[in-house]
RODO-2510 file (C-alpha; in nm, 4 decimals, decimal comma):
residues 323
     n   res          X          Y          Z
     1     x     7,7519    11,6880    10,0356
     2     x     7,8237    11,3176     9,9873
     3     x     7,8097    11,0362    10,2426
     4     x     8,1484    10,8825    10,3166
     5     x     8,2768    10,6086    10,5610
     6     x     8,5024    10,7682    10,8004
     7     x     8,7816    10,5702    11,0078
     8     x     8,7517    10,7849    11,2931
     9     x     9,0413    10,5716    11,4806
    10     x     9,2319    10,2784    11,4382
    11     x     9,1134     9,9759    11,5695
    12     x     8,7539     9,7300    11,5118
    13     x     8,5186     9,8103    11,2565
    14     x     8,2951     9,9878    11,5316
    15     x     8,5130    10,3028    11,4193
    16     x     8,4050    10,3051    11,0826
    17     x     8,1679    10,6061    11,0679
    18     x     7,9373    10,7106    10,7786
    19     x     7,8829    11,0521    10,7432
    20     x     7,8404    11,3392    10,4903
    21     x     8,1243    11,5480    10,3753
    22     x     8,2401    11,7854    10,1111
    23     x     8,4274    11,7159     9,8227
    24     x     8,6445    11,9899     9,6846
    25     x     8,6514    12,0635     9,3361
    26     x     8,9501    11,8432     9,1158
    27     x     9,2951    11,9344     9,0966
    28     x     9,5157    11,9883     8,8406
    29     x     9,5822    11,6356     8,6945
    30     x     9,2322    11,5012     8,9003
    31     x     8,8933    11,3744     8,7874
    32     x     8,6122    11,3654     9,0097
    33     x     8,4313    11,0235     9,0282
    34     x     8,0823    10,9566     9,0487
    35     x     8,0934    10,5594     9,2132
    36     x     7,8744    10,3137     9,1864
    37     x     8,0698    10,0690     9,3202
    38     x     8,3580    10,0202     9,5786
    39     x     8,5932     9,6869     9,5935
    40     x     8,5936     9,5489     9,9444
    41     x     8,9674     9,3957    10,0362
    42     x     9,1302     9,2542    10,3611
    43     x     9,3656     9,5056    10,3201
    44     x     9,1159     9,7567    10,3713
    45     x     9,1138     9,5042    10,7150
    46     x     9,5266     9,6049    10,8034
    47     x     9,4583     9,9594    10,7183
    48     x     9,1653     9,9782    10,9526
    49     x     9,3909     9,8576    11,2561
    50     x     9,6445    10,1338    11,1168
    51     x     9,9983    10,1002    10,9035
    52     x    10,3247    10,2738    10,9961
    53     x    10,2890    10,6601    10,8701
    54     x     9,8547    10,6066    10,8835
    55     x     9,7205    10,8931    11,0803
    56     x     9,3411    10,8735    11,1786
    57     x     9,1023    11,0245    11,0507
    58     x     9,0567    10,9028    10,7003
    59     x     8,9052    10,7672    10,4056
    60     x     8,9533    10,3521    10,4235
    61     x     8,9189    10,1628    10,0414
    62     x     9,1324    10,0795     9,7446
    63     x     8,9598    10,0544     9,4509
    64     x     8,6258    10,1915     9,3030
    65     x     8,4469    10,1775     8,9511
    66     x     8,2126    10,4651     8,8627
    67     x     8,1546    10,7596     8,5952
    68     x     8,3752    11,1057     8,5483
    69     x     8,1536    11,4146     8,6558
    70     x     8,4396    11,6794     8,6344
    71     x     8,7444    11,6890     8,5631
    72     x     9,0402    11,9070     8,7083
    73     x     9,3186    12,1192     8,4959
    74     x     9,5039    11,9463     8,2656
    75     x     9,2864    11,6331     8,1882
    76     x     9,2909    11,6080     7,8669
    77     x     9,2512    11,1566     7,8143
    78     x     8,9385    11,1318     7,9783
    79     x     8,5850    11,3263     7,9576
    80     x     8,2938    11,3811     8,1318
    81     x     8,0564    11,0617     8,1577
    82     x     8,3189    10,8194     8,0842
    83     x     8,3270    10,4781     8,2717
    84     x     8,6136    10,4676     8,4822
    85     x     8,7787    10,2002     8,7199
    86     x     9,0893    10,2541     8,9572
    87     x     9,3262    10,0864     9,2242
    88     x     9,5850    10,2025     9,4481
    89     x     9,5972    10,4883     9,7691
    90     x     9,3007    10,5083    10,0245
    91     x     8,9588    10,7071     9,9803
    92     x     8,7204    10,4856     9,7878
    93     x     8,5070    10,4406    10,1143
    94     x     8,2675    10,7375     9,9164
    95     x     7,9855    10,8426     9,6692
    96     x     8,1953    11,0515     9,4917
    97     x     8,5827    11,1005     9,5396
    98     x     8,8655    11,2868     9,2990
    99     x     9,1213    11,0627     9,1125
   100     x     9,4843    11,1133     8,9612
   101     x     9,3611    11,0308     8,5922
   102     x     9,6335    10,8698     8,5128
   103     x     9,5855    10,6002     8,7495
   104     x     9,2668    10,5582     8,5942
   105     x     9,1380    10,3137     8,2775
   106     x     8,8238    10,2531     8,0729
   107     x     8,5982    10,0017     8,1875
   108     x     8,4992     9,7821     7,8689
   109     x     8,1694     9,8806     7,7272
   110     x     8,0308     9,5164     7,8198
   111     x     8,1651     9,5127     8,1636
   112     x     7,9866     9,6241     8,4474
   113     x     8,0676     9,8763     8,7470
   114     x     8,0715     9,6149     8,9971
   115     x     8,2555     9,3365     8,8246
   116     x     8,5074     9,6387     8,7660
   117     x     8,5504     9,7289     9,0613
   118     x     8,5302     9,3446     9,2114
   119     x     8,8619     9,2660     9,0242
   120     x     9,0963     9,5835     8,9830
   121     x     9,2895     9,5272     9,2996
   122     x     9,2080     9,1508     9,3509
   123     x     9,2553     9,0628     8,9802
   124     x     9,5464     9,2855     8,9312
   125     x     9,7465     9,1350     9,2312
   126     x     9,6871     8,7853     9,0699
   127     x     9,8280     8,9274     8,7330
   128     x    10,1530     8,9991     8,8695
   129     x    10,1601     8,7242     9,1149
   130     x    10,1508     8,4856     8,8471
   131     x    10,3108     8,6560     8,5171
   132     x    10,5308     8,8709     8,7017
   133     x    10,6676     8,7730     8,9986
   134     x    10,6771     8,3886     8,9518
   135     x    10,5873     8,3373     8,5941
   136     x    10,3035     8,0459     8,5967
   137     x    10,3768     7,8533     8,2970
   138     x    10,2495     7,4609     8,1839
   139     x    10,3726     7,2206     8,4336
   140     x    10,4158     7,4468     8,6973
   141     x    10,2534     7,3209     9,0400
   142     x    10,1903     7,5763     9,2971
   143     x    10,0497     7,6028     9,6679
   144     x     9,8011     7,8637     9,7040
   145     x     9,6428     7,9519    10,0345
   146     x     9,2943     8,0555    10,0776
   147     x     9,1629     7,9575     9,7295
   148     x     8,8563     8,0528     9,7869
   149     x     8,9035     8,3940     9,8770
   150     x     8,8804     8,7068     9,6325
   151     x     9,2359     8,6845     9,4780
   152     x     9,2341     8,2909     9,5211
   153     x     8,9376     8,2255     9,2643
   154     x     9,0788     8,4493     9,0305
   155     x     9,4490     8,3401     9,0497
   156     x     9,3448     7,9340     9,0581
   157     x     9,1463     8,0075     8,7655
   158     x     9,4025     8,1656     8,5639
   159     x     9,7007     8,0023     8,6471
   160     x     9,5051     7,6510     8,5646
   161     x     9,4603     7,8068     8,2276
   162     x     9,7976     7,8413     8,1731
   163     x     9,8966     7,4457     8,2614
   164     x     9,9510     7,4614     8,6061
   165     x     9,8533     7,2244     8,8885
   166     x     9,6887     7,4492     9,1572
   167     x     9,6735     7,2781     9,4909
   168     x     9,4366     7,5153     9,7575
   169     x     9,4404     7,5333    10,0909
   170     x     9,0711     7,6035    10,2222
   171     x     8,8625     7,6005    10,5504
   172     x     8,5780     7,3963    10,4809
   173     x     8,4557     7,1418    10,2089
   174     x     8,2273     7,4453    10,0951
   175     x     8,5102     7,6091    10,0300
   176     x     8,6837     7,3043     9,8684
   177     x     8,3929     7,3036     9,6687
   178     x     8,4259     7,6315     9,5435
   179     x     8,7735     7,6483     9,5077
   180     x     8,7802     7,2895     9,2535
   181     x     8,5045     7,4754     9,0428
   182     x     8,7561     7,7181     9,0167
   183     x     9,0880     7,5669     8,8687
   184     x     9,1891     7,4031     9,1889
   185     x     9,2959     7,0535     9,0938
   186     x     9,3900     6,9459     9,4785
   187     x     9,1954     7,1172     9,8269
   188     x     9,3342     7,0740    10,1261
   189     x     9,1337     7,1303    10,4301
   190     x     9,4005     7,3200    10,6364
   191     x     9,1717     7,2938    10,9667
   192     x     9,1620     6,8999    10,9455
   193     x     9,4725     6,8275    10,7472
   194     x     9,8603     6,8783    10,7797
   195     x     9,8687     7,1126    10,4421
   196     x    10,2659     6,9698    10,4321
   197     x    10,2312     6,6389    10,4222
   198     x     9,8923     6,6718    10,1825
   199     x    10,1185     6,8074     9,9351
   200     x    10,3773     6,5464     9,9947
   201     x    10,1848     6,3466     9,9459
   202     x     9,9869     6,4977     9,5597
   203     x    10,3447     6,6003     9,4697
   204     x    10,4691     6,2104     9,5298
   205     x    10,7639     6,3880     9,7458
   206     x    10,8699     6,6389     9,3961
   207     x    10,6429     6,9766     9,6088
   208     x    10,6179     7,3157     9,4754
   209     x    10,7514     7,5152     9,2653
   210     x    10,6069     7,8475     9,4176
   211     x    10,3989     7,8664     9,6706
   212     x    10,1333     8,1673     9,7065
   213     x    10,1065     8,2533    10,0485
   214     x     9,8517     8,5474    10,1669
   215     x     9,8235     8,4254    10,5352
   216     x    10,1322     8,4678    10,6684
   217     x    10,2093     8,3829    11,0331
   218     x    10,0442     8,0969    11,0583
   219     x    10,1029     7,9250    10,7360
   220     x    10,4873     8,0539    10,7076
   221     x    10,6913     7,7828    10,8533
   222     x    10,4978     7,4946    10,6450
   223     x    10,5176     7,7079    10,3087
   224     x    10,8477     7,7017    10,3161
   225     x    10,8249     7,3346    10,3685
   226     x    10,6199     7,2782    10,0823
   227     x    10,8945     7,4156     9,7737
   228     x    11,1614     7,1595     9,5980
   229     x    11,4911     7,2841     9,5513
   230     x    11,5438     7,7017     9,3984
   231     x    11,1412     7,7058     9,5064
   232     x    10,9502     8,0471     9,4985
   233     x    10,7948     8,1708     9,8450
   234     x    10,5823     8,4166     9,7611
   235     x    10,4343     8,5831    10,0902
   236     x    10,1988     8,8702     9,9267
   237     x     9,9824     8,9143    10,2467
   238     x     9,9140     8,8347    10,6122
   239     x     9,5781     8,7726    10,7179
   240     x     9,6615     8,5914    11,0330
   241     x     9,9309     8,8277    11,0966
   242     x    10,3006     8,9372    10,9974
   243     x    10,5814     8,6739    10,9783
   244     x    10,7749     8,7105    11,2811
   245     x    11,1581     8,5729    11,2553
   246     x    11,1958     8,5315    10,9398
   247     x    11,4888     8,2788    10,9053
   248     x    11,6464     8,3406    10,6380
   249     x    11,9624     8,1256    10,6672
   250     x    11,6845     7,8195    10,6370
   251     x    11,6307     7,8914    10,2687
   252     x    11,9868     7,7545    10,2115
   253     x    11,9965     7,4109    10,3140
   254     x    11,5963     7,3889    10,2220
   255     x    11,7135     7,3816     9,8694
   256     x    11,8492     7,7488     9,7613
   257     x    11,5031     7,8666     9,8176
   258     x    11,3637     8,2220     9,7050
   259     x    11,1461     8,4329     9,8753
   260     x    10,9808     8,7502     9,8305
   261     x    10,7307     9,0092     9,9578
   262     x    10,5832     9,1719     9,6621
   263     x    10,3494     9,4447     9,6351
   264     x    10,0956     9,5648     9,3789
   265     x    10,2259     9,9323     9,3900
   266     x    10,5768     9,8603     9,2207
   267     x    10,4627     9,6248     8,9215
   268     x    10,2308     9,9020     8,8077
   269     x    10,4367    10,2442     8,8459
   270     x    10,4068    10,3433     8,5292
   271     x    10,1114    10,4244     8,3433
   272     x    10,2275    10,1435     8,0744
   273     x    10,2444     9,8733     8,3551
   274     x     9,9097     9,9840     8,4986
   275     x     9,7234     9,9194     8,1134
   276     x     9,9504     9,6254     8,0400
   277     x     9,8372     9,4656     8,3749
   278     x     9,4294     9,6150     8,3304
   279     x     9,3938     9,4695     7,9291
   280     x     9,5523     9,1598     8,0313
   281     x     9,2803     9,0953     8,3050
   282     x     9,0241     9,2610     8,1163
   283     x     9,0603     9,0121     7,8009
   284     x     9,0913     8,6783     8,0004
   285     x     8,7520     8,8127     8,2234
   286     x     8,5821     8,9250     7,9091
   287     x     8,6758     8,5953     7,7361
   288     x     8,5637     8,3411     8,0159
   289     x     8,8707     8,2198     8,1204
   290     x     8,8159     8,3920     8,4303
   291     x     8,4636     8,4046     8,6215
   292     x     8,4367     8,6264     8,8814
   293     x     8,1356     8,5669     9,1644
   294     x     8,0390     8,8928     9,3391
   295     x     7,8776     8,7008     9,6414
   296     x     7,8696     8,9846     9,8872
   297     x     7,7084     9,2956     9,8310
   298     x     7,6628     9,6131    10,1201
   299     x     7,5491     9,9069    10,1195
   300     x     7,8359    10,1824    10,2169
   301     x     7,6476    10,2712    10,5331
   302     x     7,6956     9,8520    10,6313
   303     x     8,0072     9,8430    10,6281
   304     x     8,1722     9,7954    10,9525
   305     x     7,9241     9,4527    10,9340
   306     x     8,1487     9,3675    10,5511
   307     x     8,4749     9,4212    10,7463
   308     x     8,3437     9,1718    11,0477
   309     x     8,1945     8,9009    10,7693
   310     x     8,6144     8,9360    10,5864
   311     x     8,7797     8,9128    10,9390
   312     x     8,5518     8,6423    11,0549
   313     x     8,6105     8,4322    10,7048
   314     x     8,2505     8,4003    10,6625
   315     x     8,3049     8,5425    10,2340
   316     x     8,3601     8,4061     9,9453
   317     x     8,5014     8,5136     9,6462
   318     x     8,4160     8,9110     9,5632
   319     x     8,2515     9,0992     9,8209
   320     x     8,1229     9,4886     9,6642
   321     x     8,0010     9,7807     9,8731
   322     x     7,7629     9,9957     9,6746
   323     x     7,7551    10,3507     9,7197
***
């Protein structure tokens, strides 16, 4: 037996349950993970409240870091004891779990559990946000919203490394703080400030050439407002809920704007995507040119208190939950 959080319903974190449970023995294709630590996300957050096809009970968490204890038919690239790290599906809410291996990759022998599992899904969404989907490159000056969250540090961080001007938005001069110490050259405070007419103003009128936008409803309208002419919007979550009525006749006269809603999932199908994107982050982690904080650690059993301190903005940076 091994304790697990279960969602017994959708809804608040008061239905997150820890428990014991069996886990069976790997399939064909499987390894069976011994974790020592879990990534906590805000998606974990939308897939609490439930997602079309979700059906309750279940396993809540997307990404994990831990060792191989067995491994299922078939598995022939990894072995028993090696140090493994994973994102993608649900189930990481556990001591131990089973994994597709070929969704999994080698931690690097300097690298710890929990900085591996910290920055697989948050570190591997800024990858493709800014190489794939809008390719940051010198000169480029973006918008990014909620800097200093998990996937803001990283991406400010990064994308400053590769020339760009990285304007934040941010909730409190703490945050501002936090968020210049971490490749943000401009911080709006979006609770005081009109973010728009902030980045009219840094811009001198020229805006954005992408804007990163993991908000959503709230901060849609003045995105949008925020781009110069054939301008990226780049909406790749919704933490104060889903756009509603999207208008997408606007992004005409705005200036032959772009917009997209990409997803992790399709810029790492293949097993080749998946290591491109993992030894990219890897190498600009393990060389400095990104630092990741941890600056929230649970227990598994505190859990439902994590999701409340996410929802309620009160983290920074990485937050861990330690099996």
């Amino acid at each position: 037996m091994v304790g697990v959080v279960t969602l017994r319903n959708f809804g608040g974190p008061e239905q997150l349950a820890y428990e014991e449970a069996e886990v069976a023995s790997p399939a064909a294709g499987e390894v069976r993970i011994r974790q020592r630590a879990v990534g906590l996300n805000y998606t974990d957050v939308y897939s609490r409240m439930g997602r079309p096809g979700m059906q309750a009970p279940l396993i809540l968490g997307a990404e994990g870091a831990g060792d191989v204890v067995a491994l299922g038919a078939g598995v022939t690239a990894f072995k028993v004891g090696d140090r493994v790290a994973y994102t993608g599906g649900l189930g990481a809410y556990a001591e131990e779990r089973n994994y597709p291996a070929d969704r999994l990759v080698r931690i690097p022998d300097n690298m710890s559990y929990e900085l591996a599992a910290a920055i697989m899904l948050k570190g591997l969404t800024a990858w493709y946000l800014i190489r794939k989907t809008y390719e940051v490159k010198p000169g480029t000056v973006l918008l990014l919203h909620a800097a200093a969250g998990g996937v803001g540090l990283i991406l400010a961080q990064w994308a400053a490394h590769l020339g760009a001007t990285v304007i934040g938005t941010v909730g409190s001069p703490e945050k501002a703080r936090l968020a210049e110490a971490h490749g943000c050259r401009h911080t709006i405070l979006y609770r005081d400030e009109d973010f728009v007419a902030r980045v009219k103003e840094i811009t001198k009128g020229a805006l954005c050439h992408v804007v990163y936008d993991g908000v959503g409803k709230t901060t849609y309208p003045g995105s949008i407002e925020c781009l110069r002419p054939r301008g990226m919007f780049v909406a790749f979550g919704n933490a104060s809920g889903p756009i509603e009525n999207f208008d997408f006749n606007a992004l005409g006269p705005k200036g032959g704007l772009f917009a997209t809603r990409p997803m992790l999932p399709w810029y790492v199908q293949t097993r080749d995507e998946l290591l491109e994107g993992a030894n990219e982050l890897f190498r600009v982690v393990e060389n400095g040119t990104v630092k990741v904080a941890i600056n929230h650690r649970y227990a598994l059993r505190e859990v439902a208190q994590a999701h409340r301190d996410l929802e309620g903005r009160r983290t920074t940076g990485s937050a861990i939950l330690l099996p």
